[in-house]
mmCIF file as Biopython writes it, N, C-alpha, C and O atoms, coordinates in Angstrom:
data_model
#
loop_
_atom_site.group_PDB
_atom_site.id
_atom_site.type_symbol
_atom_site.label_atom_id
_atom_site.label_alt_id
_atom_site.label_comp_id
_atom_site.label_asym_id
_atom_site.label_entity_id
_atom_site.label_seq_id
_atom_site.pdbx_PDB_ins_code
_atom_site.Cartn_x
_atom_site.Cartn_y
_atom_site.Cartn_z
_atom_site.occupancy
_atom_site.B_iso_or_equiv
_atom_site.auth_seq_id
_atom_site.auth_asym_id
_atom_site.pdbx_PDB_model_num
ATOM 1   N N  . UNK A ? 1  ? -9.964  -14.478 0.890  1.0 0.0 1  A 1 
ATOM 2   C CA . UNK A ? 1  ? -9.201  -14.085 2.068  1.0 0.0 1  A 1 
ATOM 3   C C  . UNK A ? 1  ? -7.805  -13.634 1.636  1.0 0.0 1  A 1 
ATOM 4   O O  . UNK A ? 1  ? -7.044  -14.323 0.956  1.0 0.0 1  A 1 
ATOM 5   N N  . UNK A ? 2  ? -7.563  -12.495 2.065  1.0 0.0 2  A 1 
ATOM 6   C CA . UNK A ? 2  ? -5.957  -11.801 2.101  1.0 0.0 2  A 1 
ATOM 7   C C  . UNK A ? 2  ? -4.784  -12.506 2.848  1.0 0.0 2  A 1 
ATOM 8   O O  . UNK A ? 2  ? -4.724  -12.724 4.058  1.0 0.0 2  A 1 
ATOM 9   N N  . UNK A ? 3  ? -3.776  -12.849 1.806  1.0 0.0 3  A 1 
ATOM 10  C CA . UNK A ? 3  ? -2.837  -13.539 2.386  1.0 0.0 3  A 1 
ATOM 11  C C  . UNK A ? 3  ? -2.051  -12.514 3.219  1.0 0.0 3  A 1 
ATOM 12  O O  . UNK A ? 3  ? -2.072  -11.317 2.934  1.0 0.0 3  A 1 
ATOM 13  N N  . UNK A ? 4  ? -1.155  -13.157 4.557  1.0 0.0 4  A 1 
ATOM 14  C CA . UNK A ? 4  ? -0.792  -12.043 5.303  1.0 0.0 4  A 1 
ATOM 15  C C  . UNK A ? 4  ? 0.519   -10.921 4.771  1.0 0.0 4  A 1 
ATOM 16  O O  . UNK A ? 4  ? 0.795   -9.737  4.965  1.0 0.0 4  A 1 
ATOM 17  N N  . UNK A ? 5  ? 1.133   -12.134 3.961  1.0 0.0 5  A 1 
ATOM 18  C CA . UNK A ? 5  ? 2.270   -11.137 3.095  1.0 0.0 5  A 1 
ATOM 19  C C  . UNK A ? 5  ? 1.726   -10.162 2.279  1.0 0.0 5  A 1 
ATOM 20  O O  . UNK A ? 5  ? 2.524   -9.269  1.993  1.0 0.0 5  A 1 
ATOM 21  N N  . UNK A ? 6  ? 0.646   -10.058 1.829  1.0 0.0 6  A 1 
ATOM 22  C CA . UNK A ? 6  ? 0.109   -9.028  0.647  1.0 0.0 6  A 1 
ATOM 23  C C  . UNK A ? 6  ? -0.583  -7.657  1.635  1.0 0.0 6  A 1 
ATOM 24  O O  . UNK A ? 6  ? -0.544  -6.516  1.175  1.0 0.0 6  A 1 
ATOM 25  N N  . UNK A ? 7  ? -1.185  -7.936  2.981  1.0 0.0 7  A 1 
ATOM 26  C CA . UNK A ? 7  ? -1.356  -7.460  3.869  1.0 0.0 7  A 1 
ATOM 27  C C  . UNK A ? 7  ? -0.450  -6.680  4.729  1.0 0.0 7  A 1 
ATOM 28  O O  . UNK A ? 7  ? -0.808  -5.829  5.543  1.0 0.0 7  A 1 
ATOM 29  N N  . UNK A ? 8  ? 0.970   -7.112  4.429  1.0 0.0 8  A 1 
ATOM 30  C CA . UNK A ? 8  ? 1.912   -6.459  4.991  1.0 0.0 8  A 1 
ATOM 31  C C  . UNK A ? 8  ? 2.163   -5.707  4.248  1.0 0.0 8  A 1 
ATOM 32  O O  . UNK A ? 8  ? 2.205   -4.532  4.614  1.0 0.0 8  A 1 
ATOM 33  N N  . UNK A ? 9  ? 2.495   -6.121  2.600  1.0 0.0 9  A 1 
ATOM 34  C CA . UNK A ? 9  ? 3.363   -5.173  1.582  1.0 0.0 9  A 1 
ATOM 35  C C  . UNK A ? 9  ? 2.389   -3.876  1.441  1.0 0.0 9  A 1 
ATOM 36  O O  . UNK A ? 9  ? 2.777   -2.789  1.013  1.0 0.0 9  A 1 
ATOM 37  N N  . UNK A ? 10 ? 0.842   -4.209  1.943  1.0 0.0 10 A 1 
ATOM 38  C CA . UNK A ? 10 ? -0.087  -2.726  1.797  1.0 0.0 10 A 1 
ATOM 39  C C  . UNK A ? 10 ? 0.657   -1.563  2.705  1.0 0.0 10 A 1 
ATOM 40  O O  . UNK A ? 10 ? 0.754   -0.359  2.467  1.0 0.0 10 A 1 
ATOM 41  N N  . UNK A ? 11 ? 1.049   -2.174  3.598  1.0 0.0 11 A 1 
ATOM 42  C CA . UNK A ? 11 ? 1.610   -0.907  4.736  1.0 0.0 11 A 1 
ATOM 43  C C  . UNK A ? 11 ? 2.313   -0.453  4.836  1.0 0.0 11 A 1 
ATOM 44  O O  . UNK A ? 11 ? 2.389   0.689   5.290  1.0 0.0 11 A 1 
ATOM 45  N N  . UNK A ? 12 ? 4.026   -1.811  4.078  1.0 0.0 12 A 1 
ATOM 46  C CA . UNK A ? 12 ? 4.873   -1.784  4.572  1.0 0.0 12 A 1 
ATOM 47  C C  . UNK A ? 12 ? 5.289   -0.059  3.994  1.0 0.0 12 A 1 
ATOM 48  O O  . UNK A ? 12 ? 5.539   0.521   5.051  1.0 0.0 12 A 1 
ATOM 49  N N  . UNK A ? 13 ? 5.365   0.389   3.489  1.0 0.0 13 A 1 
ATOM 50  C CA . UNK A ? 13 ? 6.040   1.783   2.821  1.0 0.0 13 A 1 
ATOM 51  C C  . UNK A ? 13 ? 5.571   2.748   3.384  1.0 0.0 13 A 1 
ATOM 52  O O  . UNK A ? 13 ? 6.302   3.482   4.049  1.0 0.0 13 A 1 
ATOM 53  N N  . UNK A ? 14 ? 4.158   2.992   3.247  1.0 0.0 14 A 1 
ATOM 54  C CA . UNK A ? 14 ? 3.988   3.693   4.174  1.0 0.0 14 A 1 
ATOM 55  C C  . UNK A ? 14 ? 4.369   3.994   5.955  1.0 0.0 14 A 1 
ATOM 56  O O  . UNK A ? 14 ? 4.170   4.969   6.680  1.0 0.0 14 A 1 
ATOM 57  N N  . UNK A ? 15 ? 4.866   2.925   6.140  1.0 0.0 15 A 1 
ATOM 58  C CA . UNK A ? 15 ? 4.614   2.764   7.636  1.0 0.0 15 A 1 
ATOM 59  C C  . UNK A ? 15 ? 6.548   2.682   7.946  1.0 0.0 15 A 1 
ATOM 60  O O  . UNK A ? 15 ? 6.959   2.847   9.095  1.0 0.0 15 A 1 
ATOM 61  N N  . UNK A ? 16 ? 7.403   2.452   6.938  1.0 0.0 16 A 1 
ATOM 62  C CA . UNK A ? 16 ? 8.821   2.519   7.105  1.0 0.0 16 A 1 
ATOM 63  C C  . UNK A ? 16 ? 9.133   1.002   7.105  1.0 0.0 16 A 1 
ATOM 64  O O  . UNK A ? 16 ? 10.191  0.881   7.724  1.0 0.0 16 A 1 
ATOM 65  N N  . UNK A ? 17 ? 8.681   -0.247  6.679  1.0 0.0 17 A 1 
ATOM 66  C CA . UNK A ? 17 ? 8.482   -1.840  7.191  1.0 0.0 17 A 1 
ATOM 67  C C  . UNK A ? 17 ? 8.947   -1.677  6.153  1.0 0.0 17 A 1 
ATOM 68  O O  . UNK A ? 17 ? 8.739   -0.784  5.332  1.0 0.0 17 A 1 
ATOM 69  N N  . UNK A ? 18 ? 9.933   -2.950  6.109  1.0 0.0 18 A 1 
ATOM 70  C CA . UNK A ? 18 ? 10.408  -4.393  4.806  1.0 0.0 18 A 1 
ATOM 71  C C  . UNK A ? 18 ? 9.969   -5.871  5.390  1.0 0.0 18 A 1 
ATOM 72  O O  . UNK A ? 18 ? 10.106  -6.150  6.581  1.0 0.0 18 A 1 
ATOM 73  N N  . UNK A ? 19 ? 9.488   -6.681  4.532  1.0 0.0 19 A 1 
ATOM 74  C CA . UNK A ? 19 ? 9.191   -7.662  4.907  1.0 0.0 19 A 1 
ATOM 75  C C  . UNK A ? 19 ? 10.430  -8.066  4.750  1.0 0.0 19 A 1 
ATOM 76  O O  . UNK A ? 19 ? 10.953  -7.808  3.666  1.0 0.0 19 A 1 
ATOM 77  N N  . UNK A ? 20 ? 11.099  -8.685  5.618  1.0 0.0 20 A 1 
ATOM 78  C CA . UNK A ? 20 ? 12.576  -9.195  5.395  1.0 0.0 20 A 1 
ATOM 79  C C  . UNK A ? 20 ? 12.401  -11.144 5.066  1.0 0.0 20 A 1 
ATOM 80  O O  . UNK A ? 20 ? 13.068  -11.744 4.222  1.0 0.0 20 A 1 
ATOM 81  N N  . UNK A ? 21 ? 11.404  -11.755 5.935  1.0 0.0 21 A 1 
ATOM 82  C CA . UNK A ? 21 ? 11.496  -13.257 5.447  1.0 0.0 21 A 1 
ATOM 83  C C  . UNK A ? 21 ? 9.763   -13.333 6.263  1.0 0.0 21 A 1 
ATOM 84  O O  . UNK A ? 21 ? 9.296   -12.759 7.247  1.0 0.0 21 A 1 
ATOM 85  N N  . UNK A ? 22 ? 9.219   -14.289 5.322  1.0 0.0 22 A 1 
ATOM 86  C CA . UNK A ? 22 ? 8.348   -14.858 5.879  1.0 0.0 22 A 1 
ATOM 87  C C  . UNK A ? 22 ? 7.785   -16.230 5.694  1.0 0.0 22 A 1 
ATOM 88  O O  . UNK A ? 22 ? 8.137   -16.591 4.571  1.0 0.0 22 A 1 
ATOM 89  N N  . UNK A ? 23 ? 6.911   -17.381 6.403  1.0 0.0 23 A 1 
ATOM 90  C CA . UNK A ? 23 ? 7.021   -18.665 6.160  1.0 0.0 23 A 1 
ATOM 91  C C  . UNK A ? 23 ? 5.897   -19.113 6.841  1.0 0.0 23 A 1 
ATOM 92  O O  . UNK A ? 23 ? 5.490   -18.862 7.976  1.0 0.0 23 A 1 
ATOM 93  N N  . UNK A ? 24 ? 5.377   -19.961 5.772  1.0 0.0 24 A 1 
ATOM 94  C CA . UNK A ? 24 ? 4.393   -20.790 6.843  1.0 0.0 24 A 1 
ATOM 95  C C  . UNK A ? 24 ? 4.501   -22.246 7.497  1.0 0.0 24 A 1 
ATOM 96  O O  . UNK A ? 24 ? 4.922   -23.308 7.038  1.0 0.0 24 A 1 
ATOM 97  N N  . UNK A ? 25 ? 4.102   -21.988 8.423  1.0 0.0 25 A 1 
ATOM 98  C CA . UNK A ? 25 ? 4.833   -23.523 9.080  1.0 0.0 25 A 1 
ATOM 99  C C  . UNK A ? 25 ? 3.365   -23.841 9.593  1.0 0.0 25 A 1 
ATOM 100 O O  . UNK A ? 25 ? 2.587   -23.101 10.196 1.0 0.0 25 A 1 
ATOM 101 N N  . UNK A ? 26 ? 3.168   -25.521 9.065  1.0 0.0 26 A 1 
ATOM 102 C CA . UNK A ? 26 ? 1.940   -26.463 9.626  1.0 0.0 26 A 1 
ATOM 103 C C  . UNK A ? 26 ? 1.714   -26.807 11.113 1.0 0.0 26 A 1 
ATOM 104 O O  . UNK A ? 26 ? 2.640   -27.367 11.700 1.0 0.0 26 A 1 
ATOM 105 N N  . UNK A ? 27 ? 0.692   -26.555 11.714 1.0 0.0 27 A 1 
ATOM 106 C CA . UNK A ? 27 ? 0.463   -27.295 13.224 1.0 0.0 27 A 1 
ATOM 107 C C  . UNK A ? 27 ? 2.035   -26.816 14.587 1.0 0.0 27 A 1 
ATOM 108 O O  . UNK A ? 27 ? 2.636   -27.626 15.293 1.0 0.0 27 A 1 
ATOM 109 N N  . UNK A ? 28 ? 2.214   -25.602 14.529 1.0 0.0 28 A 1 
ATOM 110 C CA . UNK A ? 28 ? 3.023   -25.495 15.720 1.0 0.0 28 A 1 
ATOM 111 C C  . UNK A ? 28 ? 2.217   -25.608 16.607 1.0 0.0 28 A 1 
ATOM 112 O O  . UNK A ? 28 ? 1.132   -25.036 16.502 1.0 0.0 28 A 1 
ATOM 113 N N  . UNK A ? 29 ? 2.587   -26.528 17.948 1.0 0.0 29 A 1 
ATOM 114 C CA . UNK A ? 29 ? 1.785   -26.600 18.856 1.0 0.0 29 A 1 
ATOM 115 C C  . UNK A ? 29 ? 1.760   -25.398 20.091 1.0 0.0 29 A 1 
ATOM 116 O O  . UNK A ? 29 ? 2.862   -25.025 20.494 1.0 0.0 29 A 1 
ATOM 117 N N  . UNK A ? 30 ? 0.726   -24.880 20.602 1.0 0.0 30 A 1 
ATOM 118 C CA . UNK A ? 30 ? 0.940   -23.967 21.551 1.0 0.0 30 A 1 
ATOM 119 C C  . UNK A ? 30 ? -0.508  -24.367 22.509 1.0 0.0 30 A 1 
ATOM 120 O O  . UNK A ? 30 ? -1.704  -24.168 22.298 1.0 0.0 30 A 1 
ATOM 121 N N  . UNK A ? 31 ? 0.271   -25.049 23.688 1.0 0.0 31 A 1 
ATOM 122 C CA . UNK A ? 31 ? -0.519  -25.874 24.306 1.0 0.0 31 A 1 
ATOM 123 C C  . UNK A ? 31 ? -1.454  -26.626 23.491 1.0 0.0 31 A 1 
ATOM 124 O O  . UNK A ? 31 ? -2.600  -26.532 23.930 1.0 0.0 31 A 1 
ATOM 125 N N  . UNK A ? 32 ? -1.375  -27.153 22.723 1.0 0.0 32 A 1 
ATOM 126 C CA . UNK A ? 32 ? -1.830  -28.146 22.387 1.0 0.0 32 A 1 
ATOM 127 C C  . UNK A ? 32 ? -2.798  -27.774 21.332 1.0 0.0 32 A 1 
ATOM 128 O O  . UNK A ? 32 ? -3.064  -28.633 20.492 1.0 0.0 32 A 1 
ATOM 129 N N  . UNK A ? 33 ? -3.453  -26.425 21.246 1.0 0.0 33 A 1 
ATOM 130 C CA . UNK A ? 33 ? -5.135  -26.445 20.770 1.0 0.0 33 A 1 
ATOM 131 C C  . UNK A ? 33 ? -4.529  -26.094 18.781 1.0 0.0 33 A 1 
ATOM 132 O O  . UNK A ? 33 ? -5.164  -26.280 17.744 1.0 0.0 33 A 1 
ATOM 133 N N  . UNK A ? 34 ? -3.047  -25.531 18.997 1.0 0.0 34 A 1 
ATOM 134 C CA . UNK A ? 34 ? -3.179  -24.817 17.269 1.0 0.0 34 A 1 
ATOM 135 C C  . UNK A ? 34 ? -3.458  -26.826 16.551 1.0 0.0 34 A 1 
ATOM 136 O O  . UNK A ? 34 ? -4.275  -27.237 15.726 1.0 0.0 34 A 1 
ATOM 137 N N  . UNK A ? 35 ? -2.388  -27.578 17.330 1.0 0.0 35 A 1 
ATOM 138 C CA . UNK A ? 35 ? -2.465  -29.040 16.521 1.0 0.0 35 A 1 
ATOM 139 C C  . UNK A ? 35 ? -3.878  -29.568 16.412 1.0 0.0 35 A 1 
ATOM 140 O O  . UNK A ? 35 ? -4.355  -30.045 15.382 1.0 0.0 35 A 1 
ATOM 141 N N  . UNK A ? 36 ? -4.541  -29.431 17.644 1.0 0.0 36 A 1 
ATOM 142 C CA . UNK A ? 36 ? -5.929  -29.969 17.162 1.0 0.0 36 A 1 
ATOM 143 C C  . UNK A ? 36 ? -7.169  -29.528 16.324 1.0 0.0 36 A 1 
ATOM 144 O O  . UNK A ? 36 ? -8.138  -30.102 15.828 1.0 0.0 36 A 1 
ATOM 145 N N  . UNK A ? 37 ? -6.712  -28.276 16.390 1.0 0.0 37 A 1 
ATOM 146 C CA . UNK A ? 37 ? -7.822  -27.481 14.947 1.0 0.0 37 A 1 
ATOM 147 C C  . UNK A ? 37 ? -6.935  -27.346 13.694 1.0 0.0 37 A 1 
ATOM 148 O O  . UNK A ? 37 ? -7.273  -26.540 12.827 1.0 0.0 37 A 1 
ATOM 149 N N  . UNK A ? 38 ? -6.068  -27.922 13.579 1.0 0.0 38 A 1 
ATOM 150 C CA . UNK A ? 38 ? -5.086  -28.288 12.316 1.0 0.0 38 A 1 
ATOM 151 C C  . UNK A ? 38 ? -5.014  -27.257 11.233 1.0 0.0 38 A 1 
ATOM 152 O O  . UNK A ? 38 ? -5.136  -27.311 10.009 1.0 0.0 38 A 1 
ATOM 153 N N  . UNK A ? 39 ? -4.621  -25.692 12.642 1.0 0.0 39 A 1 
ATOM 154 C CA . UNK A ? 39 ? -4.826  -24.172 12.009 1.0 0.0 39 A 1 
ATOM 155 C C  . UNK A ? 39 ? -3.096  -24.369 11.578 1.0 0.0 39 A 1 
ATOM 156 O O  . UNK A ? 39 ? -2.313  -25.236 11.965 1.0 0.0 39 A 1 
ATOM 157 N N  . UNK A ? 40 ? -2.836  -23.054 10.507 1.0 0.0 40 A 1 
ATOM 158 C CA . UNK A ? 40 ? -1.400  -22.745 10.095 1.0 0.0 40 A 1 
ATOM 159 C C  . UNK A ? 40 ? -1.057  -21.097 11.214 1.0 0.0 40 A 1 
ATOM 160 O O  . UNK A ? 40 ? -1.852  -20.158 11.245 1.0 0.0 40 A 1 
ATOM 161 N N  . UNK A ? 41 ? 0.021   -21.128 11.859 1.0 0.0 41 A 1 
ATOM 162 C CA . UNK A ? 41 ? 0.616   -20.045 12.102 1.0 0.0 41 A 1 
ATOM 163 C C  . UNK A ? 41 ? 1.604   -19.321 10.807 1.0 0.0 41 A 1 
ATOM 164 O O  . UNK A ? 41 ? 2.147   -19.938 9.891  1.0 0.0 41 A 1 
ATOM 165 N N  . UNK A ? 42 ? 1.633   -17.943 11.043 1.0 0.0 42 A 1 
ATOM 166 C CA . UNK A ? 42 ? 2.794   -17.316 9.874  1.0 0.0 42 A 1 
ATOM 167 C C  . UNK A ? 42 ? 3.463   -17.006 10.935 1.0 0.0 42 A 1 
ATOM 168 O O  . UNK A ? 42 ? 2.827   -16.949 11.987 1.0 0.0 42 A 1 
ATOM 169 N N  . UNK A ? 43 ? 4.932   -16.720 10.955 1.0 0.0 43 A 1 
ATOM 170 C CA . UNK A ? 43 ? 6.184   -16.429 11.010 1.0 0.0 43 A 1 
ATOM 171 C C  . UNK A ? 43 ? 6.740   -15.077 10.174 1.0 0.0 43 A 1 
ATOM 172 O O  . UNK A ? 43 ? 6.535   -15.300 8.981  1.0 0.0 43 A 1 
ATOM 173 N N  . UNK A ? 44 ? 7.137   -14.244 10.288 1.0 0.0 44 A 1 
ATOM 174 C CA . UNK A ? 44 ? 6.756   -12.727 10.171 1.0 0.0 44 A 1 
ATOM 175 C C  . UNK A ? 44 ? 7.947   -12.138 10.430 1.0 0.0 44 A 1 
ATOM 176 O O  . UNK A ? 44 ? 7.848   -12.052 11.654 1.0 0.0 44 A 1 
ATOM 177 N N  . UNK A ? 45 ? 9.154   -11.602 10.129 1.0 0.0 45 A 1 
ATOM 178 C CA . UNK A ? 45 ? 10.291  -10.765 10.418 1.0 0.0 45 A 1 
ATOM 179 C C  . UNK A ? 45 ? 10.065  -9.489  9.490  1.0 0.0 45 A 1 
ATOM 180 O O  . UNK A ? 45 ? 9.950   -9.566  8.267  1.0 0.0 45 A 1 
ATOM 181 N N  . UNK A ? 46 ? 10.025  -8.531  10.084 1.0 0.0 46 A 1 
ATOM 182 C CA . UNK A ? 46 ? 9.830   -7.193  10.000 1.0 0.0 46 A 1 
ATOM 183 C C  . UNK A ? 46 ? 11.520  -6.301  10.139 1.0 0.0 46 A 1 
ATOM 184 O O  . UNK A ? 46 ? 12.328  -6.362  11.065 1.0 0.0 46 A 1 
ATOM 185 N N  . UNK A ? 47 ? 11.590  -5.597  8.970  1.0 0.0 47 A 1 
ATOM 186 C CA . UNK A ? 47 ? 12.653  -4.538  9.643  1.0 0.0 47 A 1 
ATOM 187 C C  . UNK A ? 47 ? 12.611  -2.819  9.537  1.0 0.0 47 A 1 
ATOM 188 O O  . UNK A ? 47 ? 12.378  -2.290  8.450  1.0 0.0 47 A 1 
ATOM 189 N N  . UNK A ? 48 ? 12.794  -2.223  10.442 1.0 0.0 48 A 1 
ATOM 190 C CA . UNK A ? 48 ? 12.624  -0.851  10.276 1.0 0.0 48 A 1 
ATOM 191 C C  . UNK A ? 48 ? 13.247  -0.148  9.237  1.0 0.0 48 A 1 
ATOM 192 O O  . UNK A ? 48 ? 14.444  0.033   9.464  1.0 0.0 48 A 1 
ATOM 193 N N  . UNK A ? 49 ? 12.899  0.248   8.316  1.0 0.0 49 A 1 
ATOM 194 C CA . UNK A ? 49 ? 13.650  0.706   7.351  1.0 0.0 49 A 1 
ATOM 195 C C  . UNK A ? 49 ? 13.975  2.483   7.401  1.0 0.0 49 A 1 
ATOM 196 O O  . UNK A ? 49 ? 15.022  3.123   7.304  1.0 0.0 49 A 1 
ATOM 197 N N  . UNK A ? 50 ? 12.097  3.010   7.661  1.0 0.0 50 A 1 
ATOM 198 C CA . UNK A ? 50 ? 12.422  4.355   7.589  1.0 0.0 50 A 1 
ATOM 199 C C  . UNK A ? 50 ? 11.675  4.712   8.673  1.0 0.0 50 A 1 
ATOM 200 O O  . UNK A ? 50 ? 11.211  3.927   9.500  1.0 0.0 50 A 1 
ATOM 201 N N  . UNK A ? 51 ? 11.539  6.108   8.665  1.0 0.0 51 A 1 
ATOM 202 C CA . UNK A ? 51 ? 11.059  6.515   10.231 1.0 0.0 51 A 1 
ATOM 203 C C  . UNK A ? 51 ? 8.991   6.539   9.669  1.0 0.0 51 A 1 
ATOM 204 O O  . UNK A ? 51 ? 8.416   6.833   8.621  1.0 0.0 51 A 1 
ATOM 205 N N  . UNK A ? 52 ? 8.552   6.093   10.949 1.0 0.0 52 A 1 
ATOM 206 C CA . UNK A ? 52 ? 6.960   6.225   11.176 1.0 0.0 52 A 1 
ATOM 207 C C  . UNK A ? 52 ? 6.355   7.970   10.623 1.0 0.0 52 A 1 
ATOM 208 O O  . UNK A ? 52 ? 6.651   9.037   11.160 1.0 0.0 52 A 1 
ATOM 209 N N  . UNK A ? 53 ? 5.753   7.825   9.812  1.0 0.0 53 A 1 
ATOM 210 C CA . UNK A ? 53 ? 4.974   9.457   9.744  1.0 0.0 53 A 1 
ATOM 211 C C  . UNK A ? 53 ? 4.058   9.227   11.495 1.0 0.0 53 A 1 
ATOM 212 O O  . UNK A ? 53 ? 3.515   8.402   12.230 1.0 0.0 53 A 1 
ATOM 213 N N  . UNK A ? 54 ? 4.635   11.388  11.274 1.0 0.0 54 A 1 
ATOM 214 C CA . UNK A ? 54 ? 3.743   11.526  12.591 1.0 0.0 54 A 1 
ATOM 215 C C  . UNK A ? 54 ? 2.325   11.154  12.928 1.0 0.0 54 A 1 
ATOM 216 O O  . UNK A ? 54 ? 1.916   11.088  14.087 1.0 0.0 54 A 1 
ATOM 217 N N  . UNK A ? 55 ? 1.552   10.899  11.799 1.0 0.0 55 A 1 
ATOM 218 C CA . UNK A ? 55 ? 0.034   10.598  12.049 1.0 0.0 55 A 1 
ATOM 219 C C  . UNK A ? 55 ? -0.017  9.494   12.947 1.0 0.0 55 A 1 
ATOM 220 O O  . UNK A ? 55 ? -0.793  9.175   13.847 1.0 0.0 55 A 1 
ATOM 221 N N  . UNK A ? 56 ? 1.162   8.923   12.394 1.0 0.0 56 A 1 
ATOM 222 C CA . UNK A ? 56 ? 0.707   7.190   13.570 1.0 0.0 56 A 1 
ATOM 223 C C  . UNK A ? 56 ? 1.577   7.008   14.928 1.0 0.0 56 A 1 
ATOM 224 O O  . UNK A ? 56 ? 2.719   7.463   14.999 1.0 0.0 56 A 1 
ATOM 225 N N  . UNK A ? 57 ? 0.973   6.327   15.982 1.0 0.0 57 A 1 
ATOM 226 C CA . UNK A ? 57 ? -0.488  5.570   15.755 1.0 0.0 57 A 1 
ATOM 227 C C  . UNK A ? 57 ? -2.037  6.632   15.589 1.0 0.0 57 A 1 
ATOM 228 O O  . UNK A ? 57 ? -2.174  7.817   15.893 1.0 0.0 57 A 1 
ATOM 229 N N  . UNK A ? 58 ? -3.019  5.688   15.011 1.0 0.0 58 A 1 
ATOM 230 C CA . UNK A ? 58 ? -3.807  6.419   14.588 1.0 0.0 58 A 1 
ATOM 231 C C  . UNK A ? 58 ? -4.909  6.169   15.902 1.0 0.0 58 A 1 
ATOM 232 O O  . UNK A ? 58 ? -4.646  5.293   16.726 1.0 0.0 58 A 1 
ATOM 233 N N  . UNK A ? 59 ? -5.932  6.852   16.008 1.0 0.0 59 A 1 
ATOM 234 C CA . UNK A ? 59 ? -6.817  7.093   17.164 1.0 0.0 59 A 1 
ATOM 235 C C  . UNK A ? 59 ? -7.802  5.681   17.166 1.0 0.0 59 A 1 
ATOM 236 O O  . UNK A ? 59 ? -7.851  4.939   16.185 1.0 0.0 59 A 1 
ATOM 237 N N  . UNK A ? 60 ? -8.487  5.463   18.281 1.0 0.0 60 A 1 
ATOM 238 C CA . UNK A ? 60 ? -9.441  4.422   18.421 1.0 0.0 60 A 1 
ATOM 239 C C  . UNK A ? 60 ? -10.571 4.161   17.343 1.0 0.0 60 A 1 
ATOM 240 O O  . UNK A ? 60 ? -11.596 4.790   17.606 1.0 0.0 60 A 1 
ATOM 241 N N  . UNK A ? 61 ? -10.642 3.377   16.174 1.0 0.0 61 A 1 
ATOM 242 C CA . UNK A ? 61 ? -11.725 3.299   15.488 1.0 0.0 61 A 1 
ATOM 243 C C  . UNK A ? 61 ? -11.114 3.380   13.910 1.0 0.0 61 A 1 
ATOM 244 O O  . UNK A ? 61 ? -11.276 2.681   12.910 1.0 0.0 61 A 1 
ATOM 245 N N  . UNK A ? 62 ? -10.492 4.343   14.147 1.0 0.0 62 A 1 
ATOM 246 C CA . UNK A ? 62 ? -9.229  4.756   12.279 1.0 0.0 62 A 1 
ATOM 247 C C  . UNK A ? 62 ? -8.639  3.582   12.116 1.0 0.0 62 A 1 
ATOM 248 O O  . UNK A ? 62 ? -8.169  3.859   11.013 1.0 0.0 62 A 1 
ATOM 249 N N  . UNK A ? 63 ? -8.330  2.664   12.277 1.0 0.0 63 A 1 
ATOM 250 C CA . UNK A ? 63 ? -7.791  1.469   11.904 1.0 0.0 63 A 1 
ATOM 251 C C  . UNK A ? 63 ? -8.661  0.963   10.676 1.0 0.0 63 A 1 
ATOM 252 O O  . UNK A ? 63 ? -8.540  0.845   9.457  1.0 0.0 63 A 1 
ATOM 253 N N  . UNK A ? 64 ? -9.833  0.672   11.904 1.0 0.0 64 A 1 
ATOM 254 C CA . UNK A ? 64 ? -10.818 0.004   10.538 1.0 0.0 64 A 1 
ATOM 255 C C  . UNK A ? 64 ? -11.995 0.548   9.682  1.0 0.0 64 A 1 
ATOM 256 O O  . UNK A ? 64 ? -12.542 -0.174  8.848  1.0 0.0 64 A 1 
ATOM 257 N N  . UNK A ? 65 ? -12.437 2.045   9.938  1.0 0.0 65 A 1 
ATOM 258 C CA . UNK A ? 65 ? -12.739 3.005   9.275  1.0 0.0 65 A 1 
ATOM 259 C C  . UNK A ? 65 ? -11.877 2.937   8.034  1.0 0.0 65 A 1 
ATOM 260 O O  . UNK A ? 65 ? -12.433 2.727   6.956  1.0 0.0 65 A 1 
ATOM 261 N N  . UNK A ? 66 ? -10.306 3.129   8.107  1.0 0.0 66 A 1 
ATOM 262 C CA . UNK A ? 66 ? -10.190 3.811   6.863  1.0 0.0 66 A 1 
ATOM 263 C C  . UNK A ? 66 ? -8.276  2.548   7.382  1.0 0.0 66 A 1 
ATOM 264 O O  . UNK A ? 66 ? -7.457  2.835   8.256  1.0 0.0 66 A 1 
ATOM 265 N N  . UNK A ? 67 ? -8.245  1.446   6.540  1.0 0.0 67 A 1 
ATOM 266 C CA . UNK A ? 67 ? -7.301  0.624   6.790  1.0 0.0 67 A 1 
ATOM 267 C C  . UNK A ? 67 ? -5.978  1.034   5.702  1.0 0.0 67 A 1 
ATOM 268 O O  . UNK A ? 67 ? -5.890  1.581   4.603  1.0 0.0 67 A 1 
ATOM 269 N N  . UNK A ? 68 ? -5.271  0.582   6.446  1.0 0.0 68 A 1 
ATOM 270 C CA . UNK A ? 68 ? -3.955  0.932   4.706  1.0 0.0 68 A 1 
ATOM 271 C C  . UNK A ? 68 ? -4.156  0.169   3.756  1.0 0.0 68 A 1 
ATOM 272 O O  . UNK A ? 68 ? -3.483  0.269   2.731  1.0 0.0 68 A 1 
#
């Protein structure tokens, strides 16, 4: 499984993104259910660096046809 930071750095250039900070934090509760399946949330700050190429966004289906 792809960690989500390595998942970001695939895009980030292309897409104008810096990962500026990211972190994983254990069991935040959100109503109750993330603590009881004792899942991890990520925490994710993004900054715009450069401008979006015109291709994107890409059409219904191109996402996962052909992914960054």
């Amino acid at each position: 499984m792809c960690d989500v930071e390595e998942l970001l750095r695939r895009g980030a250039a292309e897409l104008g993104i810096q990962l500026t900070h990211g972190q994983r934090r254990k069991t935040l509760c959100y109503l109750g259910m993330i603590q009881e399946h004792n899942q991890r949330l990520n925490l994710v700050v993004l900054r715009k660096v450069g401008p979006t190429p015109a291709r994107y966004p890409r059409r219904t289906g191109i996402p996962q046809k052909r992914p960054l």
